[in-house]
Every structure is written in structure tokens, then in C-alpha cells.
C-alpha positions in Angstrom: 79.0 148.1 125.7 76.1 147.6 123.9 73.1 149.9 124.0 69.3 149.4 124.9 68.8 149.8 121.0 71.8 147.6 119.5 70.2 144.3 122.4 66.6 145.4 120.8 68.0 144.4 117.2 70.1 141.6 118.3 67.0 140.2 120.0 64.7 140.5 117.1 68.2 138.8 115.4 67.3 135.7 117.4 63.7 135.4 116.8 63.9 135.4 112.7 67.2 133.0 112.4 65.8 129.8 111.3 67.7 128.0 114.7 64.7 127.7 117.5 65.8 130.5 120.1 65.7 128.6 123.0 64.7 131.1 126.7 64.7 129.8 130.0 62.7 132.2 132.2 64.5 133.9 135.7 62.9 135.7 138.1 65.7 138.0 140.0 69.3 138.5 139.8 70.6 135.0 141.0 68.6 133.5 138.5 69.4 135.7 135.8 72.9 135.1 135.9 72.9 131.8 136.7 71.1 131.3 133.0 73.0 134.1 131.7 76.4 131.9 132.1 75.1 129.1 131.0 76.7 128.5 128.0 73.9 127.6 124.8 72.0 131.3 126.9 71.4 133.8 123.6 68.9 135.8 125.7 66.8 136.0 128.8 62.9 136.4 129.2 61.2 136.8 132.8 58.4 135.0 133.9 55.7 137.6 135.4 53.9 134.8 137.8 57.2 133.9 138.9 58.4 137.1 139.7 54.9 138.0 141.5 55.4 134.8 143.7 58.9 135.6 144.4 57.5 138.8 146.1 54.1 137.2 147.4 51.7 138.3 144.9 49.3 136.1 143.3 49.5 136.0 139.2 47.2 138.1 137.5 48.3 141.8 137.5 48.4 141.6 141.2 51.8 142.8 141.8 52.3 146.3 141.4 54.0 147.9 138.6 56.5 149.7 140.3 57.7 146.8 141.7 57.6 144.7 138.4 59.4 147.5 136.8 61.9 147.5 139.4 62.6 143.4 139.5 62.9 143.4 135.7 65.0 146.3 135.8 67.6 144.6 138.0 67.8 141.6 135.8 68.3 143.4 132.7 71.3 145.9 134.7 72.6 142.5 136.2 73.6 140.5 132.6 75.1 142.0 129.6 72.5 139.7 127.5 68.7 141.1 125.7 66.3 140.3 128.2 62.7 140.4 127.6 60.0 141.0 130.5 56.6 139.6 130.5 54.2 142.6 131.4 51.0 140.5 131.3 48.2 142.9 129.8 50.3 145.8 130.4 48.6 147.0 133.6 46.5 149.3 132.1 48.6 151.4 130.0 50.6 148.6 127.7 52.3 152.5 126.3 52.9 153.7 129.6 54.4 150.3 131.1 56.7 149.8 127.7 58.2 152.8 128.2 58.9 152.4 131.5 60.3 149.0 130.9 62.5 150.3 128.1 64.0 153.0 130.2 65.3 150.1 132.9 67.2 148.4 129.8 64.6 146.1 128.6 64.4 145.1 125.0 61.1 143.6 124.2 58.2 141.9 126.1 55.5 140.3 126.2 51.5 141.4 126.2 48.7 139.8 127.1 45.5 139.9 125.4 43.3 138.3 127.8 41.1 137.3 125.0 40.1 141.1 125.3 37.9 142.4 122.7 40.0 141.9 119.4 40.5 146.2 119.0 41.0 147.0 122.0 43.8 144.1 122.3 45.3 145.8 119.0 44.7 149.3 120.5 47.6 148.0 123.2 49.7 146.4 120.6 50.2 149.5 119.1 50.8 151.4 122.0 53.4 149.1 123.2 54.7 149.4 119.5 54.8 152.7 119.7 56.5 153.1 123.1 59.2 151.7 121.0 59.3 153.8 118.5 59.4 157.1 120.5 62.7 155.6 122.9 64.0 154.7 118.9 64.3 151.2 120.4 63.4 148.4 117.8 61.2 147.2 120.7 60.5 143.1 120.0 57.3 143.1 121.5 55.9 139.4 122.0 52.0 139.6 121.9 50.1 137.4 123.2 46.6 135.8 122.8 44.8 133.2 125.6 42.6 132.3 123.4 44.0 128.2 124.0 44.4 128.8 127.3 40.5 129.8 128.1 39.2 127.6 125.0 37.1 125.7 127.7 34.8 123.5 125.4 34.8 125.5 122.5 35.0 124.1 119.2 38.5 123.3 119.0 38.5 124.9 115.0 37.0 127.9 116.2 39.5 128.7 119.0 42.3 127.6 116.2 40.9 130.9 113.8 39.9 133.0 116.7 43.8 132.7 117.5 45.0 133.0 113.6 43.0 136.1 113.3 44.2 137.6 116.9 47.9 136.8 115.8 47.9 138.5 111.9 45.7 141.6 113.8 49.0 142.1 116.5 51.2 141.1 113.4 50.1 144.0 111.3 49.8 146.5 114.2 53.1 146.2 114.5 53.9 143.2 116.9 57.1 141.4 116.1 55.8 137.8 116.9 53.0 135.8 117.9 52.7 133.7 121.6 50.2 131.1 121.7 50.7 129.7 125.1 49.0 126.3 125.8 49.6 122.5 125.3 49.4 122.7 121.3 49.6 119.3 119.1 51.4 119.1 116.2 48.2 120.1 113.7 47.8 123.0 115.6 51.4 124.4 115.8 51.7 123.9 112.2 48.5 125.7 111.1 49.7 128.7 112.9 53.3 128.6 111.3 51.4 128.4 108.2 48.6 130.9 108.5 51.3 133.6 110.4 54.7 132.8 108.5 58.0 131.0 109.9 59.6 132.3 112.7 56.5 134.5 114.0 55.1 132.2 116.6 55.8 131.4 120.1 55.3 128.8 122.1 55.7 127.4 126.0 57.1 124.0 126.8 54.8 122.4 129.2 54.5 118.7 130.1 53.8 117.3 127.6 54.7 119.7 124.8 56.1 119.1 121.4 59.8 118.5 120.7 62.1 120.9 120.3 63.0 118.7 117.1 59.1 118.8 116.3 58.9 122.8 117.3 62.3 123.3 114.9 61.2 121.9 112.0 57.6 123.3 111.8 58.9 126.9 112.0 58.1 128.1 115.3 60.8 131.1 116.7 60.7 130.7 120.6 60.2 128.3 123.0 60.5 129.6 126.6 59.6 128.0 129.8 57.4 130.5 131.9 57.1 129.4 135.4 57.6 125.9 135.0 61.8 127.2 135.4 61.1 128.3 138.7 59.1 125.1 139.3 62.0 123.0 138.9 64.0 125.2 141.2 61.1 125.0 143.7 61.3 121.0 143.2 64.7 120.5 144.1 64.3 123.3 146.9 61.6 120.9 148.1 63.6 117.3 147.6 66.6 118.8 149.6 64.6 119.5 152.8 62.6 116.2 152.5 65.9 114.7 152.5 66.9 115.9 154.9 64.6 115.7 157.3 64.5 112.3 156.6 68.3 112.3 157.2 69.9 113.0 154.0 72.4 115.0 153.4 73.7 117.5 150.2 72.4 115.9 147.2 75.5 114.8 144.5 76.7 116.8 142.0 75.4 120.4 143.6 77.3 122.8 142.3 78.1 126.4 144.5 76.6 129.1 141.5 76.5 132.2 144.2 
């Protein structure tokens, strides 16, 4: 069986091949394996809002740790795959909260940066990194700036190098890619690719988003899917009871997965 450190490197594996890695995001145990099987499924990521709404918490830190700890925990004992866990900002102690994550089997994460104060936002990169270091896990920690996602009306070009220089600052403390959430164009993906290297930035797929084809050739590493997997879950939850009501029945082609 594989150990919490040999998942670590196999996940880090999957981010610097040049093949886009590919992570549709679960939110318990069902959902986990369900992905898990699927075959193309190299590794699984968890979606923190989705989990928080799965338990009745809003997104945002909201949802205790203990009980994030605990739901990511289960997924990573329930598939024999790398699974990364989204620990938003790290809930006050991104050192603390790796560690904890690391000792429930996960093998990298992502962190938030909240568009925090650029060293203080390090200062938790490195403790995360270092979380790693002391379990001797080659921890693939995922960090994250919001800097698109609260760009308001800022100048576009400023937000773009507020965002390059957040990304090399998480690169060099230690951080083993970059996530840029946000509905990027082409111009912007590939200035990122350029100023941070091949295979060091993240993305989500949103409506709307790039290609895969588009997000392949510019260099990005991974594309995941956040909450917008458990959206789709939620939408066909949703169409089956309007059905029927409305008299429908079982729509075609469902398939028994539990």
C-alpha cells in the first residue's frame, strides 16, 4: 500500500507532467469514490464550499475545523488515490491545519490568500510548507491568490502583476504551484504561464472558461472544478424531482453507483 509520503510525490508527479491533470472535486465518501472509479481519475481534490454546504455551513471559513479535518479525512481513508483538500486560508494557523490534514492521509492542499497582505500571505505559505517538511511528506501545497476574483474595477494590468508577483512570492517560499481562480482569457492565462514557468499554474473551469485544448497548450498544470461538480449533482438532483412531480419517472441511462 502506498504511504502518505509515496501519494505526496506521485501527486506532485501529476502536476509537472506536461499532460493537463485533470481534478473533479467531491465532497464526502460517495462522491469520492464515485470519481475515484472513474476511469481517466489520477487524483482527487475537495471542494471546501461544497463540503461546508454538505454540512450546512456557509463558505468562508465558517465550518469548523474539526469537522473539515474530519470530512477530508474520510475521503482520503475511503480511495487509494492522492487527494488534495482545500483548507481555504488555513483557519488561522495554515501550520497547525497542514499538519492536521497530513496526519488524516492528505497529500497536498490548497491555501487561500484572501488578497492578505503580501507577507503575511507568504508567512502562511511557509508554514504550510513547513508542516510538510516536519511529517517528511513532500506536501504539494496549492496556493492561492484572489486577487481576480476581488479585482472589482481595478485596472485589469495591475490586478494581472499584483497576481504574478503573489504567485513567484508563494513559489519561492516554497509553494509547489500557483491557483489563480477566476474566469481568465487567453492573454491572461498565458502571461502567468510565462511570468511563473509551465506547469506552475492552476486554474478552475467555470462557464465560460478556456479549453482544456487552450489550457494544454499554454502550460497550465491543473484544471479542477470547485463547486461547480457538486452543482451539477445538485442539477440533476433538482431535474429528477421536477420530473417527477410533474409525473415523470427515473430519468434514462441512471446508473446504480452505491
Amino acid at each position: 500500500m502506498a504511504t502518505t509520503a509515496d501519494k505526496a510525490r506521485e501527486l506532485l508527479r501529476l502536476h509537472t507532467d506536461p499532460e493537463l491533470l485533470l481534478v473533479v472535486n467531491v465532497w464526502d465518501v460517495i462522491t469520492a469514490r464515485v470519481v475515484a472509479d472513474t476511469p481517466g481519475t489520477k487524483a482527487l481534490a475537495t471542494a471546501s464550499h461544497s463540503i461546508a454546504a454538505a454540512y450546512g455551513y456557509p463558505d468562508g471559513e465558517q465550518i469548523p475545523r474539526d469537522l473539515m479535518i474530519e470530512a477530508v479525512g474520510r475521503i482520503a481513508a475511503a480511495v487509494d488515490l492522492p487527494v488534495s483538500a482545500d483548507l481555504e486560508a488555513g483557519y488561522g494557523d495554515a501550520g497547525e491545519t497542514v499538519s492536521r490534514a497530513i496526519d488524516v492521509g492528505i497529500v497536498g492542499a490548497n491555501l487561500e490568500d484572501q488578497v492578505k497582505p503580501l507577507p503575511d500571505a507568504v508567512r502562511a505559505v511557509e508554514a504550510a510548507v513547513a508542516a510538510g517538511e516536519r511529517a517528511g511528506v513532500p506536501f504539494v501545497l496549492n496556493a492561492r491568490t484572489d486577487a481576480f476574483l476581488k479585482a472589482g474595477d481595478q485596472d485589469p494590468a495591475a490586478v494581472l502583476a499584483d497576481a504574478v508577483e503573489r504567485g513567484r512570492a508563494y513559489l519561492d517560499a516554497g509553494a509547489s504551484t500557483f491557483f489563480a481562480p477566476g474566469k481568465l482569457d487567453e492573454a491572461t492565462v498565458g502571461a502567468l504561464v510565462e511570468a511563473l514557468g509551465p506547469q506552475k499554474v492552476n486554474l478552475i473551469a467555470v462557464p465560460g472558461s478556456l479549453s482544456l485544448e487552450t489550457l494544454q497548450r499554454l502550460g497550465v498544470a491543473r484544471v479542477s472544478y470547485g463547486p461547480w461538480s457538486q452543482n451539477v449533482a445538485l442539477t440533476a438532483l433538482a431535474n429528477l424531482a421536477e420530473s417527477v412531480y410533474a409525473g415523470g419517472a427515473l430519468p434514462d441511462g441512471t446508473r446504480k453507483l452505491n
